[in-house]
VEXSEVEX-826273 format. One record per atom (N, C-alpha, C, O): x, y, z. Coordinates in steps of 0.001 Angstrom, whole numbers, padded with zeros to 6 digits, always signed. Layout:
<sites>
XYZ;...
</sites>
This chain:
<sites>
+061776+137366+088322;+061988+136090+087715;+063466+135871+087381;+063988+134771+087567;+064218+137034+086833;+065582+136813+086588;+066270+136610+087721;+067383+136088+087780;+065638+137008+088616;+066895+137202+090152;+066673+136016+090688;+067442+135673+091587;+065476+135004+090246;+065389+133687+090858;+066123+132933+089533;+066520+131862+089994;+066370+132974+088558;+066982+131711+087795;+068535+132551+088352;+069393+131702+088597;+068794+133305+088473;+070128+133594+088862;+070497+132862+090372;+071612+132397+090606;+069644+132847+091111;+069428+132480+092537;+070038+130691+092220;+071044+130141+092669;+069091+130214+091394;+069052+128876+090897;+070220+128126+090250;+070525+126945+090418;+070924+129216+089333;+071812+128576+088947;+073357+128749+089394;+074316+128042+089085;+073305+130054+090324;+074844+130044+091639;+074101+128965+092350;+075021+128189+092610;+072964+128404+092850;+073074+127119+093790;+073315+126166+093271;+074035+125388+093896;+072872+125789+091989;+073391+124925+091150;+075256+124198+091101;+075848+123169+091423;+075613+125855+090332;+076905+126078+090139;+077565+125607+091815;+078437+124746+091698;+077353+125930+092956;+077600+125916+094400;+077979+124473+094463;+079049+123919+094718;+076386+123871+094054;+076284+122942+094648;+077467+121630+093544;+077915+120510+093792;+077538+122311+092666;+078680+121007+091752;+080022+121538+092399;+080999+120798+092271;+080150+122458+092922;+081789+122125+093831;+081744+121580+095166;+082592+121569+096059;+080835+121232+095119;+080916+120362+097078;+080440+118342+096233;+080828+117292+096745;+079477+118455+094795;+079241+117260+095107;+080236+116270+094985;+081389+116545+094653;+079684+114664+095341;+081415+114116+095213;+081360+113950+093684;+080295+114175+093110;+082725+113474+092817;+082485+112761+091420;+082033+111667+091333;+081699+110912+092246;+081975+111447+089758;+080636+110494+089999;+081743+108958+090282;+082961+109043+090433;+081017+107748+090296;+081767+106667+090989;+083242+106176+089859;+084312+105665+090190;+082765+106561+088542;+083409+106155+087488;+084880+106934+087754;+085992+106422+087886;+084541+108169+087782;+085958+108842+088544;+086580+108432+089257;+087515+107819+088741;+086578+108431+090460;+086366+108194+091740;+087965+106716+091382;+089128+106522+091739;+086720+105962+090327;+087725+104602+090465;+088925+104970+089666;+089978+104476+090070;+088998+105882+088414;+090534+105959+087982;+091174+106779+088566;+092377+106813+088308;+090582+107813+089638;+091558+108166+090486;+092406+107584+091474;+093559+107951+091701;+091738+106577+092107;+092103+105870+092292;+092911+104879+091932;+093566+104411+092863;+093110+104312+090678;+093467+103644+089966;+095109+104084+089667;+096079+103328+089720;+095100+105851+089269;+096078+106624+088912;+096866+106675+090135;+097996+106784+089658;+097051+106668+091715;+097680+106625+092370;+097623+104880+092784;+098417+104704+093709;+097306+104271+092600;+097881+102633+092440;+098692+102541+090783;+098267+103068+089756;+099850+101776+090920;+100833+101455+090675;+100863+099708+090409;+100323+098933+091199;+101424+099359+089448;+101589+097807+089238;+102800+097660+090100;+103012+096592+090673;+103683+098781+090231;+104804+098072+090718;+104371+098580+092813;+105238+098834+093649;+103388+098573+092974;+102830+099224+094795;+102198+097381+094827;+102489+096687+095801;+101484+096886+093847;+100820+095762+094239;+101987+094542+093852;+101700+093345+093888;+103474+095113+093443;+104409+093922+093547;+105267+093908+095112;+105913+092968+095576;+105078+095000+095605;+105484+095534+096905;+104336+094379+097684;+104764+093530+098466;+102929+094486+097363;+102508+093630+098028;+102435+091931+097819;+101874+091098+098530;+103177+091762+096641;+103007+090010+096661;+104746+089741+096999;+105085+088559+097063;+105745+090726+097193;+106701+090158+097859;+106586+090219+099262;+107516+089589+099764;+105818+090725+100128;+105469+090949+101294;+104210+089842+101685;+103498+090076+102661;+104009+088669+100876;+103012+087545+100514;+101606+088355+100881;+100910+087442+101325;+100876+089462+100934;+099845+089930+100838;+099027+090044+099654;+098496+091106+099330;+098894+088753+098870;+098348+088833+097634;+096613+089001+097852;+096411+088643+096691;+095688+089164+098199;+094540+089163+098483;+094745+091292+098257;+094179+092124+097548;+095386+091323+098866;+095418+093291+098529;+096039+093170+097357;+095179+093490+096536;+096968+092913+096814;+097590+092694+095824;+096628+092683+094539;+096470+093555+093683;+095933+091197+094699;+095434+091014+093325;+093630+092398+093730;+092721+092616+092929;+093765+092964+095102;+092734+094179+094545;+093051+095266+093958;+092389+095957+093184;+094575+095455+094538;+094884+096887+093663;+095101+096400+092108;+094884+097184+091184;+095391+095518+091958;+095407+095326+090220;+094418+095131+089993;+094362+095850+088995;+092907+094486+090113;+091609+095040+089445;+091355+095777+089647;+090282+096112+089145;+091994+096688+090487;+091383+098426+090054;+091902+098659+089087;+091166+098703+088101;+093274+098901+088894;+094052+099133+088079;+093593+098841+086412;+093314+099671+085547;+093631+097416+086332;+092824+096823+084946;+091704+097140+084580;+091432+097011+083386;+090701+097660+085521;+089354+098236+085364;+089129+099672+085096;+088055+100254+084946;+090190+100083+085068;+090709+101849+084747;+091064+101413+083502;+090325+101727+082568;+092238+100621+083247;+093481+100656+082109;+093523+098907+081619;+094499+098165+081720;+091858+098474+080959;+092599+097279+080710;+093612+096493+079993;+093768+095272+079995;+094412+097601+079248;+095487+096949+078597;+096948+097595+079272;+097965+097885+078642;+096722+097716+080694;+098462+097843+081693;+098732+096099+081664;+098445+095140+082380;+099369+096315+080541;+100076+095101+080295;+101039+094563+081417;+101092+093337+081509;+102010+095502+082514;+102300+095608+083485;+101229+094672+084664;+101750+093805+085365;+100277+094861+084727;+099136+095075+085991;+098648+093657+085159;+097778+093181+085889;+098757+093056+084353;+098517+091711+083946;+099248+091099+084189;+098887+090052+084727;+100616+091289+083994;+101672+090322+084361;+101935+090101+085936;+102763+089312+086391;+101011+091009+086754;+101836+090867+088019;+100175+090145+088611;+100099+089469+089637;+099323+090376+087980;+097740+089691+088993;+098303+088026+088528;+097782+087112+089168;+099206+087690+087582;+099638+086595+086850;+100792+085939+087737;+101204+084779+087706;+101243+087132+088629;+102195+086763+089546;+101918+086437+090906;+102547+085490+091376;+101008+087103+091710;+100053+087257+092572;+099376+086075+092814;+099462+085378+093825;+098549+085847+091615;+097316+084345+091479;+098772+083041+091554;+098807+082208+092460;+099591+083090+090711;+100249+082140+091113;+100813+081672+092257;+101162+080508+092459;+100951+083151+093456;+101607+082463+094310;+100889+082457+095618;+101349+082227+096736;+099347+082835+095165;+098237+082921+096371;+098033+081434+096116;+098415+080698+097026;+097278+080624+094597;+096840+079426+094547;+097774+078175+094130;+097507+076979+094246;+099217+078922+093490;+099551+077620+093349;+099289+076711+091951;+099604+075550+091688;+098649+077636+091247;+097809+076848+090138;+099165+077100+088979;+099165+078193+088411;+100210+076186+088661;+101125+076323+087666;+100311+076470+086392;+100349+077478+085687;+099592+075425+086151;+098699+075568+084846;+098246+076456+084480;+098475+076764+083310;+097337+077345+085342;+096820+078453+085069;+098022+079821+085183;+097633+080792+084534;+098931+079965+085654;+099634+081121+085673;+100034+080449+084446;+099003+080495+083776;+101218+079650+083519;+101121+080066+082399;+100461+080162+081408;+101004+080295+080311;+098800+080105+081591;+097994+080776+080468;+097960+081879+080896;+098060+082627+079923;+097854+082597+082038;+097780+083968+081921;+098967+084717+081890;+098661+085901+081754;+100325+084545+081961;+101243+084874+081770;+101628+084628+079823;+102166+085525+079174;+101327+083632+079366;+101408+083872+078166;+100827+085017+077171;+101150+085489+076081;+099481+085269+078424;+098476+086110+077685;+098802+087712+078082;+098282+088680+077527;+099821+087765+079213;+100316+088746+079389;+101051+089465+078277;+100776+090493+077657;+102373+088365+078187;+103458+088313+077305;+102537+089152+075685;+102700+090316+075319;+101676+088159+075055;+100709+088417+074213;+100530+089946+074129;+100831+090540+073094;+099957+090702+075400;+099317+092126+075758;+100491+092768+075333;+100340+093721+074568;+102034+092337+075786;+103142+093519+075804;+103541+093323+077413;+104148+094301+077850;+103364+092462+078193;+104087+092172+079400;+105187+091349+079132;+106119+091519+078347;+104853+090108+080175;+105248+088882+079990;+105055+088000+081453;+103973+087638+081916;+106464+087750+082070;+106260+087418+083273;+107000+087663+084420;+108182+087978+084287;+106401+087554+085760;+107502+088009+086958;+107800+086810+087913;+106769+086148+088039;+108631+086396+088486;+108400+085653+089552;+109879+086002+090646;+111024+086310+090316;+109235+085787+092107;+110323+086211+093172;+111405+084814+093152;+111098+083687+092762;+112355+085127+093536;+113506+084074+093344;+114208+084313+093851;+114069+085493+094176;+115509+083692+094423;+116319+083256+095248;+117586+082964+094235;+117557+081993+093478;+118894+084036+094283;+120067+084187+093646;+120925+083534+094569;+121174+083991+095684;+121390+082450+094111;+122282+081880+094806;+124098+082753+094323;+124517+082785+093165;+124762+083271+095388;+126020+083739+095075;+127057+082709+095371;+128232+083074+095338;+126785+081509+095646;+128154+079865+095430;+127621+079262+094155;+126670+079306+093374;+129278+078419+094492;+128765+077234+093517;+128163+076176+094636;+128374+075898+095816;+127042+075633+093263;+126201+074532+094392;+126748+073050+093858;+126823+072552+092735;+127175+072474+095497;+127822+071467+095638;+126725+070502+096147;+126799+069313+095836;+125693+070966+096930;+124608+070451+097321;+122928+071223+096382;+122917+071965+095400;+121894+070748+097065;+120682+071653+097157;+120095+072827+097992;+119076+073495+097815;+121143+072876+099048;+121418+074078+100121;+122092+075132+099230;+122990+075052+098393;+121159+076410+099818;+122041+077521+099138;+122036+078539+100567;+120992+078958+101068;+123115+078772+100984;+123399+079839+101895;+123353+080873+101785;+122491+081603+102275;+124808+081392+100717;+124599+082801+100500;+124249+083004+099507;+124572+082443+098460;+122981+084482+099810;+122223+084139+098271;+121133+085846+098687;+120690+086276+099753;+121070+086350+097330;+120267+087413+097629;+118655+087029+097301;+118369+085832+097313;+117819+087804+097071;+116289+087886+096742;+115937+088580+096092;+116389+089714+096253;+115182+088422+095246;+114594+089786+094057;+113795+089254+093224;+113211+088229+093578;+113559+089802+091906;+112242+089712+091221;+112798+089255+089763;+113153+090288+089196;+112987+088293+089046;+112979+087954+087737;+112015+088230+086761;+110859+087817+086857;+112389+088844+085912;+111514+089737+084550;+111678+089182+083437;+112683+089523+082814;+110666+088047+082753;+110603+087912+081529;+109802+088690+080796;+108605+088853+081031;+110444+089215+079857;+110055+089914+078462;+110422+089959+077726;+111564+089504+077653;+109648+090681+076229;+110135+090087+075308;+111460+090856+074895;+111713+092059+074822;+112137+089825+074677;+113474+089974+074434;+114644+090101+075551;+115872+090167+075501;+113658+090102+076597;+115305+090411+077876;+114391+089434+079141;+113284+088949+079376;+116104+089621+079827;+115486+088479+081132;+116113+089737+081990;+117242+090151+081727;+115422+090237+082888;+116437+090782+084181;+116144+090252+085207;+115160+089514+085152;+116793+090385+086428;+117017+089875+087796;+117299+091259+088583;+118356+091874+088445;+116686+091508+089071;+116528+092792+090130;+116417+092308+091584;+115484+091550+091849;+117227+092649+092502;+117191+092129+093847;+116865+093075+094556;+117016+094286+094388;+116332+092405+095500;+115354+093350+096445;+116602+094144+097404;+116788+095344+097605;+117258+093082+097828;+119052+093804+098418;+119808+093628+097420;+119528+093248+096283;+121107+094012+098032;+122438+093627+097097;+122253+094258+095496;+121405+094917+094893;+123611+093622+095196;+123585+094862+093683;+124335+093482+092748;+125517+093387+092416;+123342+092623+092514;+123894+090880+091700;+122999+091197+090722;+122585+090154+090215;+122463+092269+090176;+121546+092526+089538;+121704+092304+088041;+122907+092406+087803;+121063+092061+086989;+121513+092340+085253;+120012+092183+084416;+118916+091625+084475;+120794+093064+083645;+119596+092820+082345;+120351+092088+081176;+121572+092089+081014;+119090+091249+080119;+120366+090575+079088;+119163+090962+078278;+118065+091321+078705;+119496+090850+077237;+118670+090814+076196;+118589+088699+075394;+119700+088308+075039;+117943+088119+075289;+117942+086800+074729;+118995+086109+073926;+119415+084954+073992;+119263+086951+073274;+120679+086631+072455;+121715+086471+073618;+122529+085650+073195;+122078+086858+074878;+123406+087028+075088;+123337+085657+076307;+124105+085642+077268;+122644+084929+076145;+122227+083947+077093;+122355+082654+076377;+121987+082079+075353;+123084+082493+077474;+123552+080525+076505;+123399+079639+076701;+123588+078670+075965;+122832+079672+078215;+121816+078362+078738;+120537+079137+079622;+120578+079980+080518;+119401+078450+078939;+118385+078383+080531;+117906+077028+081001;+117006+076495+080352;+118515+076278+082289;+117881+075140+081925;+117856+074724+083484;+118479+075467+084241;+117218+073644+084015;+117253+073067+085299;+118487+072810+085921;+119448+072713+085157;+118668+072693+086980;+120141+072232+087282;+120257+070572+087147;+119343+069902+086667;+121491+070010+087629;+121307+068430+087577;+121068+068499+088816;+120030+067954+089191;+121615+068929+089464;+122022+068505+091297;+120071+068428+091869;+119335+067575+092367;+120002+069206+091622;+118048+069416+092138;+117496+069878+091324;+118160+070806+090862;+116162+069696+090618;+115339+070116+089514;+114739+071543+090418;+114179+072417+089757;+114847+071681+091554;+114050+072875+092172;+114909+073866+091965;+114613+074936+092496;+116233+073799+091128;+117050+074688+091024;+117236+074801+089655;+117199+073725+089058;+117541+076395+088576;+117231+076910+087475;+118756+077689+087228;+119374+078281+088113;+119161+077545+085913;+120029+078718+085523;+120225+079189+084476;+119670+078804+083447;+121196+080267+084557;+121267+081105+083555;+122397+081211+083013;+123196+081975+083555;+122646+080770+082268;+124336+080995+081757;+124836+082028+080863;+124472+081822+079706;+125648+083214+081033;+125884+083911+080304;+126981+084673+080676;+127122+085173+081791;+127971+084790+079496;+129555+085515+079940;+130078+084493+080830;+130670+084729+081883;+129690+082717+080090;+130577+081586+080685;+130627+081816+082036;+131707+081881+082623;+128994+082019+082894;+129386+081990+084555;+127810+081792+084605;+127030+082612+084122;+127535+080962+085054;+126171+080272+085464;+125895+081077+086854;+126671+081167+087805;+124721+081583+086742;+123727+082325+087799;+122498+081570+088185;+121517+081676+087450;+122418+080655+089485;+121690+079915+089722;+120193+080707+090511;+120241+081869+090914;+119288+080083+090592;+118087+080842+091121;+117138+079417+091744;+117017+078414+091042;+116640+079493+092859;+115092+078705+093496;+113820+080063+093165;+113914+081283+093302;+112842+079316+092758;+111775+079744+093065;+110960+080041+094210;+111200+079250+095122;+110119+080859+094484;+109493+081324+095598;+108981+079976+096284;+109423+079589+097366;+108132+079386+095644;+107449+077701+095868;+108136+076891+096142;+107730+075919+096778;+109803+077061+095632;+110715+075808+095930;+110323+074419+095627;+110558+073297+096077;+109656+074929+094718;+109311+073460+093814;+109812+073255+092500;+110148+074166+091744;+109864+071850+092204;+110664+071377+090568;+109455+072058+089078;+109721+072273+087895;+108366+072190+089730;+107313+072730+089202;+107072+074293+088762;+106425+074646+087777;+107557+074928+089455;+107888+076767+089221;+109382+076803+088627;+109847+077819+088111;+110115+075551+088754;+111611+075919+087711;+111264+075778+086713;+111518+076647+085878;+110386+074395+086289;+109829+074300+084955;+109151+075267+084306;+109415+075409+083112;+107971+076285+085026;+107242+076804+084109;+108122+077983+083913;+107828+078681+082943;+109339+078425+084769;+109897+079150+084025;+110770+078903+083173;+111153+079721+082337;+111159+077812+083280;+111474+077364+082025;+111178+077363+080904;+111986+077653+080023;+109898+077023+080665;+109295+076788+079366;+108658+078078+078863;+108332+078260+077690;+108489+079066+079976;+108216+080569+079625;+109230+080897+078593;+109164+081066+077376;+110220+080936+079494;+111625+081459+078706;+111727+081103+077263;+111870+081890+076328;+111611+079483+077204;+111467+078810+075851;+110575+079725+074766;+110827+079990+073590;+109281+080159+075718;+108603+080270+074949;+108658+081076+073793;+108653+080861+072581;+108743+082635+074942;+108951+083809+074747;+110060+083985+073775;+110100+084655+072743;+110667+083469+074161;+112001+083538+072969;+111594+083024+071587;+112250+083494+070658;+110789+082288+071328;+110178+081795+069877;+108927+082877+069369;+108412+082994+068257;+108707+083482+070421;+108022+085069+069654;+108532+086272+069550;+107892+087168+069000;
</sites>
């Protein structure tokens, strides 16, 4: 009788190193090698449909990657388009300990027209308390903290165009959408955020 519960429980024991884990695992392992910043790789590469899946994995592991909110916030905005709805969920980011992201277009002239030639690409970071601009090339890059910023506001020349004024040298930016509509809501982000 002993040599069979012994029999029983090395097959036992055997058999829990071959089975798989259970599904709950499975997903934060998963989860742990996805990255908020692997599914921003995919909404600058406009693949938001993978995008906004690796961030519900992600959120369904870790629902407070305040990170992985701000960017399904970035994602949904630029799969649907829905201004309204990205800043409620970008506010609600901000709220968590995010805030907001959006891809943009650094213009390096002064704009004499609404054409911008030379000009890098990268990712604008609102949070609380700092704005950075990170480019995907080139090195036009900065972080500020809110205080050191002395204008954020539309341009005159075209409303589809946004800036930043600070150290008396205006840093102009287009939105991904190239609409008067994505200058505004970052606009009023900025506004916002800065009053919390």
């Amino acid at each position: 009788m002993a040599h069979k519960s012994y029999v029983l429980t090395t097959f036992a024991f055997m058999l829990s190193l071959i089975a798989p884990p259970p599904a709950t695992d499975a997903r934060k392992q998963t989860a742990v090698r996805l990255s908020p910043s692997s599914a921003l790789d995919l909404i600058y590469r406009q693949r938001y449909d993978n995008a906004i899946n690796q961030l519900e994995q992600i959120l369904e592991a870790e629902p407070r990657n305040a990170e992985a909110a701000t960017y399904m916030a970035t994602a949904n905005l630029y799969q649907t388009k829905d201004f309204g709805r990205a800043q409620n969920e970008f506010e609600a980011a901000f709220k968590a300990g995010g805030g907001a992201t959006f891809f943009v277009n650094h213009s390096h002239e002064s704009l004499t027209t609404g054409d911008v030639v030379d000009y890098c690409r990268g990712w604008l970071h609102l949070r609380r308390g700092t704005i950075e601009f990170a480019p995907v090339d080139g090195s036009h890059g900065f972080k500020l903290n809110f205080d050191q910023v002395q204008e954020f506001k539309r341009n005159r020349l075209t409303k589809k165009i946004f800036h930043i004024k600070f150290g008396e040298k205006n840093q102009n930016f287009r939105g991904r959408t190239n609409t008067d509509v994505e200058a505004l809501l970052i606009i009023a982000l900025y506004n916002s955020f800065t009053r919390n």
